[in-house]
C-alpha positions in Angstrom: 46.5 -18.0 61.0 44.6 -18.0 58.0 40.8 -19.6 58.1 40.5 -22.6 55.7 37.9 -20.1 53.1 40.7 -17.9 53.0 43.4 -20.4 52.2 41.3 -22.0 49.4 40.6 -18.7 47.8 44.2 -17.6 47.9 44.7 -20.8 46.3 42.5 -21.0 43.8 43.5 -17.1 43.3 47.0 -18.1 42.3 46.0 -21.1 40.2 43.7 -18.4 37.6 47.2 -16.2 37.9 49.3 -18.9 36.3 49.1 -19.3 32.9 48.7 -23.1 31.8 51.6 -23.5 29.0 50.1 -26.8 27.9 46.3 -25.2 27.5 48.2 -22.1 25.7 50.2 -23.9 23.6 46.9 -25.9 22.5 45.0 -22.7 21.5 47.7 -21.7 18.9 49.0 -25.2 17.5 46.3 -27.9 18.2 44.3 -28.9 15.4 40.1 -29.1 15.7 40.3 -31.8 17.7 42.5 -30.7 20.4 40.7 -27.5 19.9 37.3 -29.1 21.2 39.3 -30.6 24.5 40.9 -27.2 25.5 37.1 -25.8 24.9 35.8 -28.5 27.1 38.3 -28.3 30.1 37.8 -24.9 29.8 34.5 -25.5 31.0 35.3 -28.0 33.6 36.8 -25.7 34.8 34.1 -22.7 34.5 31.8 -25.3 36.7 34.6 -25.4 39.5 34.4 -21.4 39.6 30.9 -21.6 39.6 30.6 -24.3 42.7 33.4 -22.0 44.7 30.9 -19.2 43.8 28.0 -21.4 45.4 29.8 -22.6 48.0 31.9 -19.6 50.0 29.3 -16.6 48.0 32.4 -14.8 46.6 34.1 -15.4 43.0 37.7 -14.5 42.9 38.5 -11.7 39.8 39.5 -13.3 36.7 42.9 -12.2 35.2 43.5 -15.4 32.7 43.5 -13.9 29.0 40.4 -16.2 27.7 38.4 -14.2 30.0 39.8 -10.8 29.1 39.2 -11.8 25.2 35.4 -13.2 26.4 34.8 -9.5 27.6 36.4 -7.7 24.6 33.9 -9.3 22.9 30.9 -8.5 24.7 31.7 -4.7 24.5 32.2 -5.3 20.8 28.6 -7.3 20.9 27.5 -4.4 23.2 28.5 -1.8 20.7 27.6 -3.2 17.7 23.8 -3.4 19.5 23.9 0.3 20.8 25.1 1.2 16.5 22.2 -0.5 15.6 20.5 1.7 17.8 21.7 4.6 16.9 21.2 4.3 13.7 17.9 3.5 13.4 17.1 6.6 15.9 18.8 8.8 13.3 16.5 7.2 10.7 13.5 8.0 12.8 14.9 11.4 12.9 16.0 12.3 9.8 12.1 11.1 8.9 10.4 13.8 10.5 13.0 16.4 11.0 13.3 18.6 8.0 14.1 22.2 8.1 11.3 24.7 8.5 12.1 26.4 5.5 11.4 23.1 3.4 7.7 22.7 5.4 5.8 23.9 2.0 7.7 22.4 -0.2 5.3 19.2 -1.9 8.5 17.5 -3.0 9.8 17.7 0.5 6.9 16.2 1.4 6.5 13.6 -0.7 9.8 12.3 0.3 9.6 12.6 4.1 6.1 10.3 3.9 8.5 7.9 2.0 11.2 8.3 5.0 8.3 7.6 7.2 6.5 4.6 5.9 9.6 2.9 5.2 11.1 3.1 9.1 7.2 2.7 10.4 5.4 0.1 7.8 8.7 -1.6 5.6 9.0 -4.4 8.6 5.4 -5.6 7.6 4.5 -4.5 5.0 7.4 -5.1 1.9 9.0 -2.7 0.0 7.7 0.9 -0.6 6.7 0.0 -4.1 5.1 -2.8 -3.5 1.2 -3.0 -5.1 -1.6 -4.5 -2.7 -1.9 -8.7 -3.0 -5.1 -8.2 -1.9 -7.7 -9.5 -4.5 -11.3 -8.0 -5.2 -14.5 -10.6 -4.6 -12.4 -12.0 -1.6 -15.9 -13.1 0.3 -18.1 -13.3 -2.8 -18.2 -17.3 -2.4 -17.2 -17.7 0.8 -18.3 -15.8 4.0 -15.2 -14.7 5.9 -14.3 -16.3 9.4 -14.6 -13.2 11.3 -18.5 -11.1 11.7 -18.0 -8.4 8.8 -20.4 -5.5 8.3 -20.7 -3.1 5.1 -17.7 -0.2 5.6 -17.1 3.0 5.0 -14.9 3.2 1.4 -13.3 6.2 -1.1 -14.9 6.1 -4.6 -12.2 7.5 -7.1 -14.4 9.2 -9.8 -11.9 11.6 -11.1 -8.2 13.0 -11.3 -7.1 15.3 -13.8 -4.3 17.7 -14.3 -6.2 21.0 -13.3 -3.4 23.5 -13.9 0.5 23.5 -15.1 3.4 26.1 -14.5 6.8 25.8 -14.9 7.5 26.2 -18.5 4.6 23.1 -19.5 2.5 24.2 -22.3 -0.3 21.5 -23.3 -0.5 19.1 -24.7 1.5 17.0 -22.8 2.5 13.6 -22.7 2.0 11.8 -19.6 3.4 8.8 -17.6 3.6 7.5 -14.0 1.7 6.5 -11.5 -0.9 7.4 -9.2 -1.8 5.2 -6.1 -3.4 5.1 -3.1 -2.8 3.4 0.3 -5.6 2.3 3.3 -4.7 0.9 6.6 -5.1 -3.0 5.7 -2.1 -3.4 3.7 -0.4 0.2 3.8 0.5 -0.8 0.0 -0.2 0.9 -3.4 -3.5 0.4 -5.0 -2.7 1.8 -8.3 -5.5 3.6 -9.9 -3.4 5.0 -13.0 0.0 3.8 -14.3 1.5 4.3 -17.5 5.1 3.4 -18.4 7.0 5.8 -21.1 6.2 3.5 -24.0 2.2 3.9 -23.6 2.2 7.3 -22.2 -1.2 9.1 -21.9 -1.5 12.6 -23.9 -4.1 15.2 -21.9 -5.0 18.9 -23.5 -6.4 22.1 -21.8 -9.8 20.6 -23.1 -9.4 17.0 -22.0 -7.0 17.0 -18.5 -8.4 13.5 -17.0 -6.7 10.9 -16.7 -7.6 7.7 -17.9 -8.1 5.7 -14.6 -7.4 2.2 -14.3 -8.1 1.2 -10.8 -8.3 0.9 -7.6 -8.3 -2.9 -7.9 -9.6 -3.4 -5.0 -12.3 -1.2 -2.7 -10.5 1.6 -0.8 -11.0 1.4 3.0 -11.5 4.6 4.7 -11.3 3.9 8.0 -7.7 5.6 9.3 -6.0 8.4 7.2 -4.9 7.5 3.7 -2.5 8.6 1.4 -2.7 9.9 -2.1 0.5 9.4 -4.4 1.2 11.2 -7.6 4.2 11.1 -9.1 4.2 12.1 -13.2 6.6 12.7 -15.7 6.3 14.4 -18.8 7.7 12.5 -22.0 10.5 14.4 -23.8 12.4 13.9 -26.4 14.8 11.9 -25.0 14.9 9.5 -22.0 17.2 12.4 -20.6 15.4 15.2 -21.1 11.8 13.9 -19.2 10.5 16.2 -16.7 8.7 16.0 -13.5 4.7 17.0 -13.9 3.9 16.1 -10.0 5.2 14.4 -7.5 3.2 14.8 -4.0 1.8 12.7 -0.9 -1.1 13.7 0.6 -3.3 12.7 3.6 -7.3 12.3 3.5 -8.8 12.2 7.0 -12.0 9.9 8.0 -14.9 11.9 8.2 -17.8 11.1 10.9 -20.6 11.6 8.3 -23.5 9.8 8.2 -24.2 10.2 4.6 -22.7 9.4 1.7 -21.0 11.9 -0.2 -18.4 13.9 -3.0 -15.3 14.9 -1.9 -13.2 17.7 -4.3 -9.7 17.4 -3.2 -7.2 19.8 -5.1 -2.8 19.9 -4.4 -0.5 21.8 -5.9 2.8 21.0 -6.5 5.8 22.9 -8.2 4.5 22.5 -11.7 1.0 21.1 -11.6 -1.7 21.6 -9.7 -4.1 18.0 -9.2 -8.4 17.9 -8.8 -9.6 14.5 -7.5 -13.0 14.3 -7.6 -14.0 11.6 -4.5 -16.5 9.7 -2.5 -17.2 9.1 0.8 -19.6 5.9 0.6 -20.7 5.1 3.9 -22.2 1.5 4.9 -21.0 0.3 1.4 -20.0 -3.1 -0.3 -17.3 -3.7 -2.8 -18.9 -4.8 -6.6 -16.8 -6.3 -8.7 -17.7 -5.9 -12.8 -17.7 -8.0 -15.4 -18.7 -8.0 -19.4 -19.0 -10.6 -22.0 -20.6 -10.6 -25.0 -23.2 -13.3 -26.0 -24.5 -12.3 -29.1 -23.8 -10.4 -32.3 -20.2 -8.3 -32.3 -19.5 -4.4 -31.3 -19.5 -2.8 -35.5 -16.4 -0.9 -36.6 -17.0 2.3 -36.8 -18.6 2.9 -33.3 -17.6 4.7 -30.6 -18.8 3.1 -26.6 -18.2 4.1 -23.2 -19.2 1.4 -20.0 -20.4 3.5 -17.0 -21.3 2.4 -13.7 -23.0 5.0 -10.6 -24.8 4.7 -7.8 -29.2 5.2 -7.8 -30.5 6.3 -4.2 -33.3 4.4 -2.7 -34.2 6.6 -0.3 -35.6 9.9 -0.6 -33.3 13.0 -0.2 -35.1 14.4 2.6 -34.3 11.4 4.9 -30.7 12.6 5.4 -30.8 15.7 8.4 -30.0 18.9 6.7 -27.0 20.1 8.8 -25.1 17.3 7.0 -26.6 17.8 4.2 -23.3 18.0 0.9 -22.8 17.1 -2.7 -24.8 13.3 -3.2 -22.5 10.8 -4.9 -26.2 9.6 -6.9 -25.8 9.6 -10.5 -22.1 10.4 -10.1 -20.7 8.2 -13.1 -17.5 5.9 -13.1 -16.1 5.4 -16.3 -15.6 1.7 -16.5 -14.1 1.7 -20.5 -14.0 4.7 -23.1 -13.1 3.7 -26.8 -13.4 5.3 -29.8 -13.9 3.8 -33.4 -12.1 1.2 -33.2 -12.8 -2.6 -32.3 -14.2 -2.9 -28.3 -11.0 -4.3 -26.2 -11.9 -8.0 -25.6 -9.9 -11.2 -24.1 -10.8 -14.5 -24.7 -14.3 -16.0 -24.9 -15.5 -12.8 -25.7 -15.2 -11.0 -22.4 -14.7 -7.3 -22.4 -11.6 -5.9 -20.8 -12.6 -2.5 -18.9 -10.1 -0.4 -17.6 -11.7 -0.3 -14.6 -14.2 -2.8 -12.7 -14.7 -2.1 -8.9 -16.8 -0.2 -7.5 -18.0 1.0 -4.0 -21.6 0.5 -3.8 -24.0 1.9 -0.8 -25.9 -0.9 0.9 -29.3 1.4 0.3 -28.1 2.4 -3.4 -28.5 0.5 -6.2 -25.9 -0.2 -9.0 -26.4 0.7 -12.1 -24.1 -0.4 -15.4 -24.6 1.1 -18.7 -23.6 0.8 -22.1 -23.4 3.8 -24.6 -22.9 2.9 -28.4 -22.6 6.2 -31.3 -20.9 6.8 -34.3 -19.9 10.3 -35.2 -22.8 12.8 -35.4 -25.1 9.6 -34.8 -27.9 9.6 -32.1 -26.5 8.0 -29.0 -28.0 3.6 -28.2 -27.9 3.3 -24.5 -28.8 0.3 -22.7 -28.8 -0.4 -18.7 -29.3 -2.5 -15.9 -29.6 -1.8 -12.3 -28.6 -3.9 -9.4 -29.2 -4.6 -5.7 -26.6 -4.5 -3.3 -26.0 -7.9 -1.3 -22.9 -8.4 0.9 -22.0 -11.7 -1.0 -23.3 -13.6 -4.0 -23.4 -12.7 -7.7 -26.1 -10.3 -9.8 -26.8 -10.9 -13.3 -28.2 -9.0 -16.3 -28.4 -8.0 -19.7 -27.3 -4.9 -21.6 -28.9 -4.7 -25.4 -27.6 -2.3 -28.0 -29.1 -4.1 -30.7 -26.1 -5.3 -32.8 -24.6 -6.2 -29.7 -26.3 -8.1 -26.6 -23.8 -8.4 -23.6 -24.3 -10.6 -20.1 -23.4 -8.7 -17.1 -22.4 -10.3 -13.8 -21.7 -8.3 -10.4 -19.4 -10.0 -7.7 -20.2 -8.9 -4.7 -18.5 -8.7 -1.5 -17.9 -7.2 2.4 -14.4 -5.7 3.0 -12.1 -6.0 5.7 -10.7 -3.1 7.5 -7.9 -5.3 9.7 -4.8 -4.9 9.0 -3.3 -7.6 7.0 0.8 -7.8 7.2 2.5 -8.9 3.8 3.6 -12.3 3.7 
């Protein structure tokens, strides 16, 4: 004789063996409705599976074809997740696999640090071509929340095209973009960018080019990445050509002084010479020019330069790191030649470029150099304290021209700071 357990589970065995014609019948003809009740008895009766479940600790096999659907779908669901997977494993993969042969090659290496910021920072961070939103003078009026201290930040002084190959003879016409990336936002600070229209043209005599940034101070805290990728402007659209196009890492240094840095890359037509800084304990100064009195004459040539003057005597830093200072190394803020000095509105002088790293134990120093051709040179110049907030002023006098000049100071933050 059967025991009643057994009875009621060969019972309710048959019933999820029969198929209900009525609930069937529902499914494929019922409108919404009806659609909602079949959906709700369906998980009446779920409940009364899972109380026979509770009740006797066995659940008898389920044959009826909502639950064979139900379980099509998670291995479907299941799939689709384990694809998803895959997929991004081959990404990772295809990111830092690249044959051996290919190790050398700069293009190859530009475009495997693209593979890899895009499956490590894109999340975060934007899109690959995405410029930093971080602003300069971020704490100049207002202290930040967290405890800052003064940082360790790259000075760009230089980048010129040191050498070309591949069928380039000067001069050429230049266009592009070079940028470089720090931990906080793993974005581009752009430090040169031309678009066809305004390319710049550089000789054998004159390779620089004409920087234009950072816009904001350059943490060097992890490794950073230089990006150069110019084109040469021919005479069609068509027939442009590829000057450079490389990614290259620069290492944090334990020094404990401030110094150059000479970095030089070669890639299949070009060869690049950055000229750097290493500015330990520094602050970020932000620069700004207006004139006040009298008007810059036609005919006059001017140059805005910024660099850092040492407090401290030379024989304070230990010899063994002892290496090229960064005092006196000049920043070219604006360069112009005859014609009228570049100003906006209320007579404020647009430089090309306007922050600058700035030792704690340095000083700043801004001058303005005024000639016309063959002329003696009218200099004028104004030094300036460091201070981890707060604003500087002075005056630069050239004699036809005075000019105010106002330094925005401020501490940087080396946390990383996820795009929004």
């Amino acid at each position: 004789m059967e025991k009643p357990n057994e009875v009621l589970m060969r019972e309710a065995l048959g019933k999820r063996n029969c198929r209900d014609p009525e609930a069937e019948s529902h499914q494929f003809r019922a409108d919404e409705g009806e659609n909602k009740e079949v959906l709700a008895r369906l998980a009446r009766e779920e409940a009364f599976w899972d109380d026979l479940e509770q009740s006797y600790g066995s659940r008898p096999v389920r044959r009826d074809t909502e639950h064979a659907e139900t379980k099509a779908s998670w291995r479907k669901m299941d799939l689709a997740t384990a694809s998803q997977k895959a997929a991004a494993a081959a990404a990772a993969a295809a990111a830092w696999s690249e044959d051996e042969e290919d190790d050398d090659d700069p293009d190859r290496e530009a475009l495997r640090f693209r593979k890899r910021w895009n499956y490590i920072w894109s999340e975060h961070f934007g899109s690959f071509e995405d410029t930093t939103l971080i602003p300069p003078m971020r704490f100049t009026d207002e202290p930040p929340v967290e405890r800052l201290y003064p940082s360790t930040t790259l000075q760009i002084f230089s980048a010129k095209v040191a050498g070309i190959g591949g069928g380039f003879q000067w001069p050429l016409d230049v266009f592009g973009l070079v940028a470089i990336r720090d931990s906080v936002d793993e974005n581009r600070n752009i430090i040169f960018q031309r678009s066809r229209d305004e390319c710049q043209t550089i000789t054998g005599e004159d390779p620089y080019l004409e920087l234009t940034g950072p816009t904001r101070a350059v943490v060097l805290w992890d490794p950073l990445t230089i990006e150069v990728y110019l084109k040469v402007k021919g005479p069609s659209e068509l027939e442009d050509k590829t000057l450079c196009f490389l990614a290259k890492e620069i290492m944090c240094s334990t020094r404990v002084n401030s110094c150059l840095l000479h970095r030089t890359w070669t890639s299949k037509c070009s060869t690049m010479e950055f000229t750097l800084g290493h500015i330990d304990s520094s602050v970020e100064a932000t620069i700004s020019v207006r004139v006040v009195d009298g008007s810059w004459p036609d005919g006059f040539h001017g140059q805005f330069v910024a660099c850092l003057v040492s407090t401290h005597w030379i024989d304070e830093v230990p010899a063994f790191y002892s290496s090229t200072s960064v005092d006196g190394k000049e920043i070219v803020l604006l360069s112009f030649g005859d014609e009228k000095v570049p100003a906006v509105v209320d007579g404020v002088i647009e430089l090309s470029r306007r922050v600058v790293s700035v030792e704690t134990t340095s000083k700043l120093k801004v001058s303005v150099n005024a000639w016309q051709d063959d002329n003696n040179v009218v200099e004028s110049w104004e030094e300036f304290s460091a201070k981890e907030r707060g604003r500087s002023f002075g005056t630069l006098d050239i004699g036809f021209c005075k000019m105010d000049v106002i330094v925005g100071w401020s501490l940087v933050t080396s946390y990383r700071e996820p795009r929004r």
